[in-house]
FIBATI-915210 format. One record per residue: x, y, z of N, C-alpha, C in turn. Coordinates in steps of 0.05 Angstrom, whole numbers, plus 5000, padded with zeros to 4 digits. Layout:
residues N
XYZXYZXYZ...
end
This chain:
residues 435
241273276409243573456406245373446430248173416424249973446446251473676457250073586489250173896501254773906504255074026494258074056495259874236522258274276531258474506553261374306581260274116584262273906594264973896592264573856566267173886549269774086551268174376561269474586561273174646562274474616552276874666556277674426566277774206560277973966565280673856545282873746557285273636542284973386534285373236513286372886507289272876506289572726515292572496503291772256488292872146474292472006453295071746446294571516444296771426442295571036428296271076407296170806394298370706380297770336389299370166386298470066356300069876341299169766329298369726295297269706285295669776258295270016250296469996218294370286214291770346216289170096212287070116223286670206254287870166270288070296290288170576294291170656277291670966276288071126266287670966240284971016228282671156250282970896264279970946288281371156315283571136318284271296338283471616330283771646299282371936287281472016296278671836289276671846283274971916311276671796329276171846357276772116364279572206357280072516360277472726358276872646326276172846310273372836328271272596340268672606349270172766369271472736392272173026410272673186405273873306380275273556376272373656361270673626366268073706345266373836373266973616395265773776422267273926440269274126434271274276450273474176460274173786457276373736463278773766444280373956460282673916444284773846452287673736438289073506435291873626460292773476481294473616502296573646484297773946493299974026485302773996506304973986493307773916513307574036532307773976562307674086588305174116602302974006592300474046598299673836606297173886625295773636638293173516628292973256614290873126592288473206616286873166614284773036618283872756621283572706589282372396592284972276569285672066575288071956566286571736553286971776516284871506506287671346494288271026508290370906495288470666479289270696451288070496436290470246436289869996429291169746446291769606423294669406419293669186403294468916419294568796401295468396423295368226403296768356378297668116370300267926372301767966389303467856406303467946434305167746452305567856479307168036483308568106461310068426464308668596462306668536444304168826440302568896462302668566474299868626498302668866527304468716521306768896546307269206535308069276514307569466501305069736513302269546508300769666516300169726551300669616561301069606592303369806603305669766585306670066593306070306589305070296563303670626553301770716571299770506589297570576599299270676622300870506637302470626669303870916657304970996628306671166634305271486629302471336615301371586604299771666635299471416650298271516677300371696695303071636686304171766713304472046696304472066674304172356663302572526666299972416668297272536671295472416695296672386718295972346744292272386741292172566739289272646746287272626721287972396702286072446679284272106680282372236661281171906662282371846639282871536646284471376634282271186620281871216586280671036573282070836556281570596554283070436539281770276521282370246498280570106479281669936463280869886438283269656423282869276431284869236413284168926413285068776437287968896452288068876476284968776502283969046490281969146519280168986512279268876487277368666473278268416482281068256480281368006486281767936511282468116535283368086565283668316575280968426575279368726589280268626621279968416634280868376665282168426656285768296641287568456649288568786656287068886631286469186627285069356652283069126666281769366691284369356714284869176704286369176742289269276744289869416715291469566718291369816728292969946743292770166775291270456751289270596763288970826740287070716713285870586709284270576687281570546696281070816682276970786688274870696678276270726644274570526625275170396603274670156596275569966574273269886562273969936535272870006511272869756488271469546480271969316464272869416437274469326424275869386397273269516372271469406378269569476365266269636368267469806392266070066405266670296417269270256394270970556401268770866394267470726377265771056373263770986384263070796415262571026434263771086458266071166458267671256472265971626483265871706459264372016472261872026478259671806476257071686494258271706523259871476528260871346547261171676564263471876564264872106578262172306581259672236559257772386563256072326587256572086589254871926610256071986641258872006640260072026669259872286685260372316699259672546721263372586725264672876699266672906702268773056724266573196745267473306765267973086786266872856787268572656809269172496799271472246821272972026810271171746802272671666794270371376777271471296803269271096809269270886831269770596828268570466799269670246788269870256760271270196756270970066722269369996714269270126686266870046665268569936638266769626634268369496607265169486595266569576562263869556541264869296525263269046525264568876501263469036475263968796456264868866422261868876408261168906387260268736373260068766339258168736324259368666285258668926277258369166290257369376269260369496257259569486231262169616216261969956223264370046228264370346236266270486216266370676203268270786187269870876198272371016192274471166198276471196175276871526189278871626165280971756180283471776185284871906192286972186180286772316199288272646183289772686199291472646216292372746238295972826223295773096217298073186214299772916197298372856174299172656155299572816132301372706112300172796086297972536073299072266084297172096070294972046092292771976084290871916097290371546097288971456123287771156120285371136126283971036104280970946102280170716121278670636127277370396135275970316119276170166110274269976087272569766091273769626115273769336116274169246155273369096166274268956188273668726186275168576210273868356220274768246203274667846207275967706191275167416193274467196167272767056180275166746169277866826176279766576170279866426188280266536214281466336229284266186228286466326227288766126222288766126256290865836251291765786275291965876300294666146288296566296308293766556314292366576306291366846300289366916328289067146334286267216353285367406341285067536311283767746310281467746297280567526296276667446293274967406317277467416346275767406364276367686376278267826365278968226377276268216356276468306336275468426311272368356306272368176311269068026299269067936273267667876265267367776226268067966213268067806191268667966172266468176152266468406152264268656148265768966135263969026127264669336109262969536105264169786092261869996100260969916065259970196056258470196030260770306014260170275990262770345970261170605973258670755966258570985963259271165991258871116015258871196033262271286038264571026025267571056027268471166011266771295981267571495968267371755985265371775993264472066002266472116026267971916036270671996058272472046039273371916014275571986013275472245995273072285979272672555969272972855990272772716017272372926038275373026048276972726056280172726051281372916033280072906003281973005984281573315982278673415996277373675994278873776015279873646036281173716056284573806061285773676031287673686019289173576023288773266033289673046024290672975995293272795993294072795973293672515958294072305990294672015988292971846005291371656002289671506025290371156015291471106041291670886037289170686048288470416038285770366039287070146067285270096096286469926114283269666127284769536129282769326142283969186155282368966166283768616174284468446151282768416132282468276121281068376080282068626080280668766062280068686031280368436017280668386002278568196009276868146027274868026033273568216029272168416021271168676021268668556010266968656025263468576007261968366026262568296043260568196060257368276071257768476071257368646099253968756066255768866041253568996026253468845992254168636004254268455966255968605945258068795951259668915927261968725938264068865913266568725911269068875922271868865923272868865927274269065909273468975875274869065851272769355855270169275849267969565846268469715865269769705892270969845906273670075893275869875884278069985877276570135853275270055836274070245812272770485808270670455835269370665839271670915855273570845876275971065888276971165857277770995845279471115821278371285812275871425807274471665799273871895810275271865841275172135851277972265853277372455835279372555819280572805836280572825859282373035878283172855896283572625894286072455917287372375898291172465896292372285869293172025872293671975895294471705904293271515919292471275912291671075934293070805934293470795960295270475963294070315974294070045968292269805983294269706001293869696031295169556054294869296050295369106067296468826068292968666053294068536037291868336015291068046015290567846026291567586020292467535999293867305991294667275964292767145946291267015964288066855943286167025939286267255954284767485940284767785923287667655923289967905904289467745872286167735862286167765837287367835809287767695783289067715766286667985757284868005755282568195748282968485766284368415797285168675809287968795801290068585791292168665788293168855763290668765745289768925717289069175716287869195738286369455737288769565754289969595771291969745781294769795767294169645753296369655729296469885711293869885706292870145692291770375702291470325725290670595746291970765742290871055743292971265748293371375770292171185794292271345821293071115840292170845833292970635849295970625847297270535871300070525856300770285856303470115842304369915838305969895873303569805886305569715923303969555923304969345941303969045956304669035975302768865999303668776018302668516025304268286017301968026019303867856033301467716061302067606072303767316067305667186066306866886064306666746087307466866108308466716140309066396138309666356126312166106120311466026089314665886075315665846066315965476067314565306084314565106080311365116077310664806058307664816058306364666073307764476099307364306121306564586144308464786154307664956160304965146155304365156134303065286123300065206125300764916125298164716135296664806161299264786172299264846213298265056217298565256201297665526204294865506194293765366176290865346159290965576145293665606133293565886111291565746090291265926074289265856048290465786014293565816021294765725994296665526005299665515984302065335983303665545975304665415975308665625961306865605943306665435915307165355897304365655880302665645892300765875897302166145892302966145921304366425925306166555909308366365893310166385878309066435850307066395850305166485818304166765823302866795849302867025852304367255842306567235861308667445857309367455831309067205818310267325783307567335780304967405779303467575762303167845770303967875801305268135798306568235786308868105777312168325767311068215745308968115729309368115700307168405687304968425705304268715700305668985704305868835735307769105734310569045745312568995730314969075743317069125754316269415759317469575782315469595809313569445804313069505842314269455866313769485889314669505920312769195922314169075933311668795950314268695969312268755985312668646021310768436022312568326036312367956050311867966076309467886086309667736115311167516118312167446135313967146146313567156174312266916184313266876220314966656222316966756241319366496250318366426277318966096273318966016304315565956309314265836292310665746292311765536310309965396327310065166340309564926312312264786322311264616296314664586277315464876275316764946258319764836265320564586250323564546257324964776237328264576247330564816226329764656192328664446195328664326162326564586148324564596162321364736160323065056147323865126168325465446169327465446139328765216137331665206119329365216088326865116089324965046059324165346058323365476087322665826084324666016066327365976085329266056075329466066045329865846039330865756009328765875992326165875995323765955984323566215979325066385998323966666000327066775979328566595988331966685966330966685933329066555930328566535900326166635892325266935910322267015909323367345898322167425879322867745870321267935882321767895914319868135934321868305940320768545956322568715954323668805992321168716002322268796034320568576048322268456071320568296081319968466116316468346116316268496152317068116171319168126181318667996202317667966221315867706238315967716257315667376270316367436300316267156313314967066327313466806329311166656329311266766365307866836370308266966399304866766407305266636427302966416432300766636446298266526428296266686436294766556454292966536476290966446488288166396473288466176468285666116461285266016426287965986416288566016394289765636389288365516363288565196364292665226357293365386352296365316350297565126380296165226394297565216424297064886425295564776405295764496411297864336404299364486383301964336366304364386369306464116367308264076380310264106353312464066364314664166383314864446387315764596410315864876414317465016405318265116388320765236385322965446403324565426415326365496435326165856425325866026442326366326440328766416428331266286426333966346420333166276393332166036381331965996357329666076340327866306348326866446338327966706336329766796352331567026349332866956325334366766322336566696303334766716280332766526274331366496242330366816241329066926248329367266250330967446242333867396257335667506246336867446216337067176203337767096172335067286153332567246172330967286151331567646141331667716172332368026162334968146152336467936149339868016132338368006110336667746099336167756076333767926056332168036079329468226067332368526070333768516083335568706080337468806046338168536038339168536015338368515997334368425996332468415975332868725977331868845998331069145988332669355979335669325985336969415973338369335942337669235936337569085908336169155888333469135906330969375894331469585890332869755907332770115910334670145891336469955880338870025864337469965841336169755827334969705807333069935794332070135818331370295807331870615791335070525802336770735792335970875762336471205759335571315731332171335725330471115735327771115736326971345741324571445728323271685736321271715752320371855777318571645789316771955804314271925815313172205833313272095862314872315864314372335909313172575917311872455934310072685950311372685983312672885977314172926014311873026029312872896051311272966074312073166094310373266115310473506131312873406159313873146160315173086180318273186177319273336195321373456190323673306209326173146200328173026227330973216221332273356232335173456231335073566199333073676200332773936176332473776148332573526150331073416125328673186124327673256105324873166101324772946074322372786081322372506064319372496054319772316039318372256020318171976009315371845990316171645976314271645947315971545922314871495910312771265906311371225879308971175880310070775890312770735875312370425881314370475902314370645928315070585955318370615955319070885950322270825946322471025962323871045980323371286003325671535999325871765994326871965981327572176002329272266011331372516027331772746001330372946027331473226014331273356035333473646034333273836054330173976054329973996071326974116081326074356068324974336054323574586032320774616035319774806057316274796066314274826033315974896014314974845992314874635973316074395981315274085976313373935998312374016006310773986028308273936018306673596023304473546010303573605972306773605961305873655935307273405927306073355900307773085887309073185862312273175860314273225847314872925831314972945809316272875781318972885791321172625793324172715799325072435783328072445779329372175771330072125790331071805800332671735813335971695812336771895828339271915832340771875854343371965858343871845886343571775907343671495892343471265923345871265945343771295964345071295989344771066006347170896001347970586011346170546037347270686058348070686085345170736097343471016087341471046090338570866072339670756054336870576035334970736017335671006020333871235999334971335986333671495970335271695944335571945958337172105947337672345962336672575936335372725936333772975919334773205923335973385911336173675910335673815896
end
C-alpha cells in the first residue's frame, strides 16, 4: 500500500508534445498522482514536480521539447523536473544535460514515474540524474482531461521499420493490451460521461500481437458498449485498413466514417526508399474502397516532402497523384534526418528551401481538397457533439465524418450530440456555423 503522506499538497505541471498517444499516457500519469494527493498547478502557482512528456519525431520536435523543459523550468524554479517520452528514450544524454532536469523517463516507463518520486527523498535536491531505459511491456492509457472525447491506448510499438522512422527504437515492438481489459476502459470512459473515444497507437491496425486477437474482434467487441456513442480510429496503415474492417464500420452505429491513412509519397521509387509496404497503385484502391462504402467520409493523408532521395520529377509524380485522389485533408510534413535511421544513407539531399516550397503546393492543395469536401457536404444531415472548449464566446464541435461546426456557446450543448443540417458555410473559417 502507498503511503501517500509525501504527497501532501503537492502541485504538477504537465506538458506534452506530440501524439495523441502521448496526450493518452500523459493522463494516465495525471490520474496515478491525482489518486495520491497530487493535484494539477493552478495559474500563478508554484508546480512542484514538472512532468514534460517528449516527442522526436523530427528535429523540430526534439527543439520543441528542449524549450518546454527550459521554460517550464524557469516557471517553476524550484520543482523537480521529470521528462519522459520518445525524446528522453532516443537521446536521454541529451535530455540530462539540460540545466534543471532530475529525471528521465524511457518512452516506455512512464508508469513508473510515481515509483520513481516514491523512491526520492522530496525534502532535498537531486544530486544527479536518474535515466530509466524502455522496455516491451504494453501499458494502457486512457485520457479524460477536461475532453469531451476520450483516447484509448490499444496498441504500441511498431515492428516496420521504414527508412525515415525511429519509433521502433522510441516505442519498442509492436504489442497490445487485451480486448477485454480495453473494453472495461472504455466502459469506464463512458460511465464517466464520456461521449467519444478515439482508439490511438503507433501502429494500431497491427493490433494482436501481444494476445493472438485481431484488430476487427477489437473494433467488434467496442461496438457493444453501448454508453460511449462514438468511436474513431486514429492513423491506420493502408495494408491493414481491411475490406472486412471497412464493412463493419460502414455499418457501425458508433464507429464513424473518419480515416487517417498514411501515403508519405506519391512516387513508388520513393516509396521503395522509404520500405513503405504498398505502391500508389495499392493505395489508390484503397481510397476507392473507402468512398465506395462509405461516401461521405473524412480521410486524411500523410505526405512527407523533401525524403532524401526525392527529386522535383519524384515530388511532380506526388503531386499529380494526390490531384487525382478523393481525400479530404492532407497532414503535411518535411523529411527531418533522424540519427540512426538507414535513410541517412541515401542520396541526393534535398535543399531546405525546396522542402519548404513542395510543402507549401502540397498545403494549397490539401487546402482546396478540404474545402471542396466541407461544401459537398452542404444540406447533409449530420450529429455533432460540441465540446467544453470555449474561444471568444463560441464553441465547436464536429460531426461524426469530421466536419467541424461553430456555435455561440450554449453550456447546454456541452458534451451532448445534436442531430443538425448543414448550413452555412463559412468560406473564410472552413466550418458550418449552427444556431
Amino acid at each position: 500500500m502507498i503511503d501517500n503522506h509525501i504527497f501532501h499538497d503537492k502541485k504538477a505541471a504537465f506538458y506534452t508534445l506530440g501524439c495523441k498517444l502521448n496526450f493518452a499516457e500523459t493522463s494516465s500519469v495525471g490520474q496515478q498522482l491525482a489518486a495520491q494527493g497530487v493535484r494539477r498547478v493552478q495559474a500563478g502557482e508554484e508546480a512542484d514536480f514538472c512532468i514534460v512528456n517528449t516527442c522526436s519525431v523530427t528535429d523540430l520536435a526534439d527543439k520543441k521539447c528542449r524549450q518546454a523543459i527550459r521554460r517550464l523550468k524557469k516557471q517553476h524554479p524550484h520543482a523537480r523536473m521529470i521528462v519522459t517520452g520518445c525524446y528522453a528514450q532516443l537521446n536521454p544524454k541529451a535530455v540530462e544535460s539540460i540545466e534543471g532536469v532530475d529525471l528521465v523517463i524511457g518512452a516506455n516507463q512512464k508508469h513508473l514515474l510515481l515509483d520513481e518520486l516514491l523512491k526520492s527523498d522530496l525534502s532535498h535536491p537531486v544530486n544527479a540524474v536518474q535515466t530509466l531505459s524502455a522496455n516491451d511491456e504494453f501499458v494502457p492509457a486512457c485520457s479524460s482531461d477536461d475532453r469531451t472525447r476520450h483516447f484509448l491506448k490499444v496498441q504500441d510499438g511498431c515492428n516496420y521499420f521504414c527508412s525515415y522512422c525511429t519509433i521502433p527504437f522510441a516505442r519498442g515492438r509492436s504489442r497490445n493490451g487485451r480486448i477485454a481489459d480495453l473494453v472495461a476502459m472504455a466502459e469506464q470512459a463512458g460511465q464517466s460521461g464520456g461521449k467519444e473515444i478515439v482508439l490511438t497507437g503507433v501502429n494500431i491496425g497491427d493490433f494482436g500481437h501481444t494476445t493472438g486477437e485481431t484488430f476487427l474482434q477489437l473494433l467488434q467487441a467496442l461496438d457493444r458498449v453501448e454508453n460511449i456513442r462514438r468511436f474513431r480510429i486514429s492513423s491506420i496503415e493502408p495494408n491493414l485498413l481491411t475490406q472486412e474492417i471497412l464493412e463493419f464500420i460502414a455499418q457501425s452505429q458508433r464507429f464513424t466514417p473518419h480515416f487517417h491513412i498514411p501515403l508519405q509519397s506519391g512516387s513508388d521509387e520513393i516509396l521503395k526508399l522509404m520500405r513503405r509496404r504498398y505502391d500508389t497503385a495499392f493505395f489508390r484502391d484503397k481510397i476507392a474502397q473507402v468512398r465506395a462504402v462509405m461516401p461521405d467520409a473524412f480521410i486524411g493523408v500523410d505526405v512527407i516532402t523533401g525524403m532524401r532521395g526525392e527529386t522535383e520529377r519524384h515530388f511532380e509524380e506526388t503531386e499529380r497523384f494526390l490531384e487525382t485522389l478523393p481525400f479530404s485533408q492532407l497532414h503535411v510534413f518535411s523529411y527531418s534526418e533522424r540519427p540512426g535511421t538507414q535513410a541517412l544513407n541515401i542520396k541526393p539531399i534535398v535543399a531546405p528551401k525546396d522542402k519548404q516550397e513542395r510543402s507549401r503546393r502540397l498545403l494549397a492543395l490539401s487546402d482546396r481538397k478540404c474545402r471542396a469536401f466541407y461544401r459537398s457536404q452542404a444540406g447533409t444531415q449530420r450529429q455533432v457533439l460540441f465540446e467544453h472548449t470555449q474561444r471568444n464566446r463560441k464553441m465547436y464541435g464536429f460531426t461524426e465524418n469530421y466536419i467541424k461546426i461553430e456555435a455561440d456557446y450554449r453550456l447546454s450543448l456541452v458534451n451532448k450530440i445534436n442531430t443538425i443540417t448543414l448550413m452555412n458555410y463559412d468560406e473564410e473559417k472552413n466550418c458550418y456555423c449552427y444556431s
